[in-house]
C-alpha positions in Angstrom: 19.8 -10.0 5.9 18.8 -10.3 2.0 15.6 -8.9 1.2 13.7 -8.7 -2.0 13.3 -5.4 -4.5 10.0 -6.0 -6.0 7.7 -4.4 -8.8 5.4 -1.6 -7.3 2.2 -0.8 -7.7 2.9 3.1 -8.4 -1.0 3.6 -9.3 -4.6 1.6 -9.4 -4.5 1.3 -12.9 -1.6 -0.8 -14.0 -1.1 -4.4 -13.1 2.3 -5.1 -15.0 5.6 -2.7 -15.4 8.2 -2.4 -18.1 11.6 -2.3 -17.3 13.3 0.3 -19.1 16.9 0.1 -17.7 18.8 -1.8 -15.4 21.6 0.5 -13.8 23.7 -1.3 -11.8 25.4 -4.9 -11.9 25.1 -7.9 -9.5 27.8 -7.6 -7.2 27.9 -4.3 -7.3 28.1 -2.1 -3.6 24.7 0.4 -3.9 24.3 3.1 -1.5 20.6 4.2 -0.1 18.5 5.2 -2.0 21.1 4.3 -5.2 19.1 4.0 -8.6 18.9 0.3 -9.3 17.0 0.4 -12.4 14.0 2.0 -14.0 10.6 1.0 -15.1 8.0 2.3 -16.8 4.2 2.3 -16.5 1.1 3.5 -18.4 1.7 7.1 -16.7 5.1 7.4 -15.8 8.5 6.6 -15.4 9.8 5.1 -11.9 13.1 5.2 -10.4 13.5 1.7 -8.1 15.6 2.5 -5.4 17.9 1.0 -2.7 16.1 0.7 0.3 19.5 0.9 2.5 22.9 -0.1 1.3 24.3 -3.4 0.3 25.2 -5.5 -2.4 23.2 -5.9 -5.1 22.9 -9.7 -5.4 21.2 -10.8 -8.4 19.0 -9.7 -10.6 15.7 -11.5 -12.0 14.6 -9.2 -14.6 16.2 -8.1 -18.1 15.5 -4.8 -20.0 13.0 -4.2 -21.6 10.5 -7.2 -19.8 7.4 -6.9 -19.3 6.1 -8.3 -15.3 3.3 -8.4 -13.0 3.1 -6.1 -9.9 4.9 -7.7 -7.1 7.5 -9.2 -9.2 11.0 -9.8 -7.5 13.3 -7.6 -9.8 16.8 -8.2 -7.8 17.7 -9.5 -4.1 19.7 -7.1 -1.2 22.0 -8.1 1.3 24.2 -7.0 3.6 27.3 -8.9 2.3 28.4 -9.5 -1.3 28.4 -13.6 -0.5 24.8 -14.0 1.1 22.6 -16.5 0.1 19.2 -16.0 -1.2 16.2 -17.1 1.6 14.6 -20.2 1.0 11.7 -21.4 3.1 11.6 -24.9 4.3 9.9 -27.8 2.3 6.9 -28.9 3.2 6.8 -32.4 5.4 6.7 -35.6 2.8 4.2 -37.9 2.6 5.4 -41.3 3.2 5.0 -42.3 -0.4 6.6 -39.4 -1.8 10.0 -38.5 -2.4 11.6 -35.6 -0.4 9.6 -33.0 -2.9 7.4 -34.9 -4.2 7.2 -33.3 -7.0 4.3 -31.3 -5.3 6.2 -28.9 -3.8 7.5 -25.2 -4.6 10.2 -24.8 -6.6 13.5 -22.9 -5.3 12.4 -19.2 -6.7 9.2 -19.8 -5.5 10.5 -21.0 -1.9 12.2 -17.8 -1.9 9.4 -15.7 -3.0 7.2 -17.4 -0.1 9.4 -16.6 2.6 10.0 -12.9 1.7 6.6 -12.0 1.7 5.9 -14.6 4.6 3.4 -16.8 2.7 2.9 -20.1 3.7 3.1 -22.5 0.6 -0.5 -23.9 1.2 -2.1 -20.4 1.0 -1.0 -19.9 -3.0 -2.8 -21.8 -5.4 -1.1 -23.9 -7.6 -1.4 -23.6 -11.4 0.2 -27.3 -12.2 2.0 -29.7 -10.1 4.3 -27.4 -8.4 4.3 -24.5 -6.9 6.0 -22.3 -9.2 7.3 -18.4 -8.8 4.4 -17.0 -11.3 1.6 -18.7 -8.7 2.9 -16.6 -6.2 3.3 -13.4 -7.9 -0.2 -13.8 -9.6 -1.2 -13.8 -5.2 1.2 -10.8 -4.6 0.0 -8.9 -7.1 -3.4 -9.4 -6.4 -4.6 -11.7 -9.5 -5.3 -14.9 -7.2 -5.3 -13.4 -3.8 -7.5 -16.6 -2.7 -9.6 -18.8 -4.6 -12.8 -16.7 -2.5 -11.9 -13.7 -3.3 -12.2 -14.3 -7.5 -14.5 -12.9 -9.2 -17.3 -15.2 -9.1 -19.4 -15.2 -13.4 -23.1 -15.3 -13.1 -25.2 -15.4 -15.8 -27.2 -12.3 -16.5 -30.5 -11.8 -16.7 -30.6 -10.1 -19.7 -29.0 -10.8 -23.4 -26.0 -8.6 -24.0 -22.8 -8.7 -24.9 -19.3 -8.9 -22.9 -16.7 -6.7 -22.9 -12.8 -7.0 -21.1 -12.5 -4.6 -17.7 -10.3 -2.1 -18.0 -7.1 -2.4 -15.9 -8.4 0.3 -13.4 -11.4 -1.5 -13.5 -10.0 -4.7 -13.0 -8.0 -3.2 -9.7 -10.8 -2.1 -8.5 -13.0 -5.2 -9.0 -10.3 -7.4 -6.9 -9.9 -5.2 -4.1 -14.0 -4.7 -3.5 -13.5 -8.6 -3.5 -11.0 -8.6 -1.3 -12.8 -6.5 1.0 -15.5 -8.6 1.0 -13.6 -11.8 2.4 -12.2 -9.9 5.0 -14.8 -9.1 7.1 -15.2 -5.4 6.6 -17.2 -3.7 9.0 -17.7 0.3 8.4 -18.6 3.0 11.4 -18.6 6.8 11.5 -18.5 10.0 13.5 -19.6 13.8 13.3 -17.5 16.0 14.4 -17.3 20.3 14.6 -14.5 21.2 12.1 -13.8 24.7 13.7 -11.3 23.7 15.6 -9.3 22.1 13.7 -10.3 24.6 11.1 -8.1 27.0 13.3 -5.8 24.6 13.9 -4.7 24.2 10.5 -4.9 27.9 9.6 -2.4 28.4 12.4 -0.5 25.8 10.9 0.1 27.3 7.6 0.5 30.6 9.2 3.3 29.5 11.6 5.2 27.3 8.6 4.4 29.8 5.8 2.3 27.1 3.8 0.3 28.3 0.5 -1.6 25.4 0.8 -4.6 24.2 3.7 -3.0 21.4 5.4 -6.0 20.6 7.1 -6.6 17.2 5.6 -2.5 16.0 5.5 -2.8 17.3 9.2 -5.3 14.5 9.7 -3.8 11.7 7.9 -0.5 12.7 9.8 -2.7 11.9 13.1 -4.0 8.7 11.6 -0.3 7.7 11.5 0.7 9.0 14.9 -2.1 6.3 15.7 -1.1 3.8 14.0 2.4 3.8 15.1 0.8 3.3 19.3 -1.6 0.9 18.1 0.2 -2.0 16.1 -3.0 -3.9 16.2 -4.3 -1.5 13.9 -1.4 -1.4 11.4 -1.3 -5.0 10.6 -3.2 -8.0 8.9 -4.0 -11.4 8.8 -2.5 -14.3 7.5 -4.0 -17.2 8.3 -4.6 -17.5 11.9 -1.7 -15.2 12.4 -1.4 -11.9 13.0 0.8 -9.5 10.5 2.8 -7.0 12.7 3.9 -4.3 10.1 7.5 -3.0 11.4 6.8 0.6 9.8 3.7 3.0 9.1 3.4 3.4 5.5 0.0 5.9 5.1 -1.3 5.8 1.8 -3.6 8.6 0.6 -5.4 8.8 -2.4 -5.2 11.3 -5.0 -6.6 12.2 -8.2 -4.6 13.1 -11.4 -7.4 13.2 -14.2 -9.2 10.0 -14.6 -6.4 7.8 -12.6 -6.8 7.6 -8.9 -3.3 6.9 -7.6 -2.8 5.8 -4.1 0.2 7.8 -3.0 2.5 6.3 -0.1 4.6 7.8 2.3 6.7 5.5 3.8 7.6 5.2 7.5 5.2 8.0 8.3 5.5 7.2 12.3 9.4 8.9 11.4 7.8 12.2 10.5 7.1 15.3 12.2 3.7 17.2 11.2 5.6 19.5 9.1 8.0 16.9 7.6 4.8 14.7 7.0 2.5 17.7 4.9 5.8 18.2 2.9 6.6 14.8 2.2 3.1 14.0 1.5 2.8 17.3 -1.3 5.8 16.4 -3.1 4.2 12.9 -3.4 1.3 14.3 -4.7 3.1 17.2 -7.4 4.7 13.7 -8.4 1.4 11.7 -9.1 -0.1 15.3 -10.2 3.0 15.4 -13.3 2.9 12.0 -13.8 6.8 12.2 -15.0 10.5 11.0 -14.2 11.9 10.5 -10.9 8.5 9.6 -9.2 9.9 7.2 -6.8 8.7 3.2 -6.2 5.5 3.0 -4.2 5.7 0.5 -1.1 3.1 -1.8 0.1 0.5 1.0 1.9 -0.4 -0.2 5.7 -3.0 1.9 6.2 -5.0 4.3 4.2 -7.0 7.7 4.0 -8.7 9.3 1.7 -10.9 12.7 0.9 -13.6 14.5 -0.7 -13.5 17.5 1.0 -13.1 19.4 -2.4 -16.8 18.5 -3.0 -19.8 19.0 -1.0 -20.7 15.0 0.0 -21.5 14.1 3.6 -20.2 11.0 4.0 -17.6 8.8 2.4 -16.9 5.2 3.0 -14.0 4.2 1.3 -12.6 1.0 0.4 -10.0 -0.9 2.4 -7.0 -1.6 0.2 -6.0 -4.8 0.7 -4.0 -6.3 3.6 -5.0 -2.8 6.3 -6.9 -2.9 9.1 -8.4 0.3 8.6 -8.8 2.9 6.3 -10.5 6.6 6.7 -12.6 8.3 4.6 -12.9 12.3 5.5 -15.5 14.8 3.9 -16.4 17.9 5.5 -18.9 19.8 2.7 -17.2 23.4 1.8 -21.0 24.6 1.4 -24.5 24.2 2.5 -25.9 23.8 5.8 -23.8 21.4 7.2 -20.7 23.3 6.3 -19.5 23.7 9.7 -19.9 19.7 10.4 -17.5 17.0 8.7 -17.4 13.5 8.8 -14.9 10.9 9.6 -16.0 7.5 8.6 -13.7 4.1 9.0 -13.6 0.7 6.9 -11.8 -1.7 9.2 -11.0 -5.3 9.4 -13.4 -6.6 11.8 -11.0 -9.7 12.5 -8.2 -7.7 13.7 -9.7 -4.8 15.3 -12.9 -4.7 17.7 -16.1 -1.5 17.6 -14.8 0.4 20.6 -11.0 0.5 19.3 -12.0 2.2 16.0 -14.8 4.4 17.9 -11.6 5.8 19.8 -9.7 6.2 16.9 -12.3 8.2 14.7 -12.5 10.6 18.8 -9.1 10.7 18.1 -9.1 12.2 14.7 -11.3 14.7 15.6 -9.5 17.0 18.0 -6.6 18.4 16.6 -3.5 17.8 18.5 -2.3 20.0 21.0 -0.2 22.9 19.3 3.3 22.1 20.9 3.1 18.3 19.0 2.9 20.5 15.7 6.3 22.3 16.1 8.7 20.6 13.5 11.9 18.2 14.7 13.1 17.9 11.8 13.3 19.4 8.0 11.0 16.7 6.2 13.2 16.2 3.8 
């Protein structure tokens, strides 16, 4: 099976990646995790690693190039003679030829059917589809014609300045929220218990840090992995299955809010989880080498438990079904009460399931499903 190695998003800020160095030739056998190549960002440095091993079957990027977010740098496959996907052509019109010179064009037929787009949902720039329409989509520039920001003419005179790329970022995923039916609910809940909970925790693993909130995202993924319906989105009039957990959390290194990933978090154990989760976060804190590539999130949480705010309602990132904002005030009189609040895709997931989910959250689980199966690393 080929699969694609694209451009992450390793923080909210940047929109484009710079590839610094290319490390191994097409052809060439890669082990997991292998270092393919290297790109560079506004804040750091990014190692792009092989997902699993293979052959590395062509590249489409060249040193020192400048592309989008969600750019296909090279293609994966199992054996050193596979060929690239290609989704099917659309049916022709009877006065057409084959193509008709409307349809995509062979990268961009590829591109479509790694990310499972359907040729119809991309907007087209010219008279084909062509590969930079569908990355403008995947990384978020034209998610839909909708979901653009829409000009209106202010009231008052002024003058006009260019968004910032964080700015930007944020702008299309409020938009993006807005097309897909977000719906937001909450829940009150006594944090004493699982105040105790994760003071045990730390005490049983020898942690320096509370792992009260990594505890909770942990659970968030332990429901995600039992309730595919909530780690999933929509395309079309189909639902999108993800095959793994990937639990993004946000954290804050100055003024840049990165949305840190851990990938395949239904694999971890609590302990391997809070481990793999803080060295994800010293990462994003040092903003240097070796922090690795960021995959697509799933579903998110994020915290403001460091401050003394009641209530949180985040934004969804898009393509999740949910994501949970958590504040529980360290002062003041409702010190002893926190808040679990949910965004959710209303299309893909109904009021009761995400009542049960935030009753979830809130009891800590039982002490035996906190005992480490495996190192973390």
């Amino acid at each position: 099976m080929v699969i694609p190695i694209v451009a992450p998003r390793t923080n909210a800020n940047d929109d484009e990646v710079h590839v610094v160095a290319i490390l191994t030739a097409p052809g060439a056998r890669v082990a997991r995790e292998q270092c393919l190549m290297e790109i560079e960002t506004e804040k750091s440095v990014v190692e792009i690693l092989a997902p699993r091993e293979g052959y590395l079957l062509r590249l489409e990027v060249t040193e020192r190039q400048h592309v989008p977010v969600g750019t296909v740098l090279a293609w994966l496959g199992e054996q050193p003679d596979e060929a690239l996907p290609a989704a099917p052509l659309p049916e022709a019109s009877p006065t057409a030829p084959a193509d008709g010179g409307q349809g995509p064009t062979l990268k961009a037929r590829a591109l479509l059917a790694a990310h499972g787009l359907a040729p119809d949902a991309v907007p087209r720039s010219g008279a084909r589809l062509a590969v930079r329409d569908v990355l403008n989509v995947l990384s978020g520039q034209t998610a839909h014609p909708a979901t653009a920001l829409q000009p209106a003419f202010p009231l008052a005179p002024g003058r006009q300045e260019p968004l910032m790329p964080a700015a930007r970022a944020m702008a299309r995923t409020v938009s993006w929220q807005r097309e897909a039916a977000v719906a937001y609910m909450e829940l009150r809940y006594e944090v004493d218990p699982w105040t105790a909970h994760a003071r045990a925790f730390a005490q049983r693993h020898r942690l320096l840090s509370d792992p009260l909130v990594p505890l909770l995202a942990q659970r968030l993924a332990v429901w995600a992995a039992s309730h595919p319906h909530g780690n999933a989105t929509l395309l079309g009039e189909m639902r999108h299955v993800y095959d793994h957990v990937n639990l993004a959390m946000t954290t804050r290194s100055g003024d840049t809010l990165h949305l840190v990933v851990v990938p395949e978090a239904e694999t971890l154990d609590p302990l391997g989880f809070v481990q793999r989760l803080a060295h994800l976060q010293r990462q994003a804190f040092r903003k240097g080498r070796g922090l690795p590539a960021v995959v697509a999130p799933t579903i998110g949480f994020s915290s403001l438990s460091s401050w003394a705010i009641s209530r949180h309602m985040p934004i969804l990132p898009p393509h999740g079904a949910v994501m949970i904002g958590h504040a529980q005030p360290p002062r003041g009189p409702d010190r002893g009460v926190g808040t679990l609040g949910a965004s959710y895709d209303h299309r893909l997931l109904a009021g009761h399931q995400v009542a049960e989910l935030l009753e979830f959250l809130s009891q800590p689980s039982p002490p035996e499903a906190t005992e480490d199966k495996s190192d973390g690393s």
